[in-house]
GUBASE-324714 format. One record per residue (C-alpha): x, y, z. Coordinates in pm, whole numbers, padded with zeros to 5 digits, always signed. Layout:
# GUBASE-324714
XYZ/...
# end
This chain:
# GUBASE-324714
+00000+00000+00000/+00289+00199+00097/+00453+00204-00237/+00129+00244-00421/+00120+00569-00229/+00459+00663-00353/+00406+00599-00666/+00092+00821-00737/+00252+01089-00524/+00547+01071-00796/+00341+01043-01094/+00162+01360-01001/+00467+01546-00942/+00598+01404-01304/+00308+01557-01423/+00337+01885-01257/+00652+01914-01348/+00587+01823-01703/+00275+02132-01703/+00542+02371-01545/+00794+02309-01837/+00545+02374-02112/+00398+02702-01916/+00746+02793-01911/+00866+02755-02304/+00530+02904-02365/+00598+03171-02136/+00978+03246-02237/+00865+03235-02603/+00611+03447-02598/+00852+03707-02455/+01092+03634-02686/+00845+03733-02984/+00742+04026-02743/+01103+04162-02761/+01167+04108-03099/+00814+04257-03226/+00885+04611-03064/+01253+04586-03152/+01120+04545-03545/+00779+04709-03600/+00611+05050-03540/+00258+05158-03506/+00287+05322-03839/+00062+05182-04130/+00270+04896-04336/+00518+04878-04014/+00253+04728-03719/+00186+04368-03834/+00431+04059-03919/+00342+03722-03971/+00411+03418-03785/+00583+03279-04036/+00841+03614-04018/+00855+03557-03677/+00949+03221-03667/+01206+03226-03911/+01339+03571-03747/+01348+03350-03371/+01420+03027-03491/+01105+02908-03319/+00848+02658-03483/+00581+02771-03611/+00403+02575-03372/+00505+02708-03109/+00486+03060-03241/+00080+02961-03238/+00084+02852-02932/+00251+03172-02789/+00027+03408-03007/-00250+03269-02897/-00198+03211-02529/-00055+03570-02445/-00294+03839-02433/-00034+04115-02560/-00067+03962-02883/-00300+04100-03151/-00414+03954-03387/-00568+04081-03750/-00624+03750-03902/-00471+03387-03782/-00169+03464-03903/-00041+03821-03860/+00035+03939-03510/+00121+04260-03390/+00151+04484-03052/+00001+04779-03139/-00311+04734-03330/-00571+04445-03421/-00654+04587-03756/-00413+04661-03997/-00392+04997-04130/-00379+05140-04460/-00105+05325-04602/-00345+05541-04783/-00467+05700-04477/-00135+05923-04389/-00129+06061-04708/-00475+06123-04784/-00628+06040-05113/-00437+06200-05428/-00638+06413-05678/-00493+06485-06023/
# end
């Protein structure tokens, strides 16, 4: 009975420790894109927005886990399922700084 004691208790802390790891990647990735999106974008139209594609090749990540960190951190927005940005959900148009031009 004993051991069947000690055996659950250390297949639950396997577990826990297993959840804690993946929190963590998740958690250290999502950061990572964090950095790397206001080190390489602006909230200017054309500039705000980079796929997760970009950013996967640009971190070396997965895109996998570049999902899984989009979608799990709320400082991620998102226009569409695959651009992500930190300013703005919608992208802008590049028309709209310069106005419409009349000939």
């Amino acid at each position: 009975m004993k051991e069947l004691a000690i055996a659950l208790i250390a297949a639950a802390l396997i577990g826990l420790a297993t959840l804690g790891r993946k929190y963590l990647i998740t958690w250290n990735d999502g950061r990572r894109i964090h950095n790397w999106l206001r080190a390489t974008t602006k909230d200017e139209p054309g500039e705000s927005h980079r796929t997760q594609v970009e950013i996967a090749r640009a971190l070396r990540l997965s895109p996998e886990r570049v999902s899984t960190a989009c979608r799990r951190n709320t400082r991620f927005l998102t226009a569409d399922d695959l651009s992500v940005s930190i300013w703005c959900r919608e992208r802008k148009s590049v028309y709209e700084t310069r106005g419409i031009i009349s000939f």
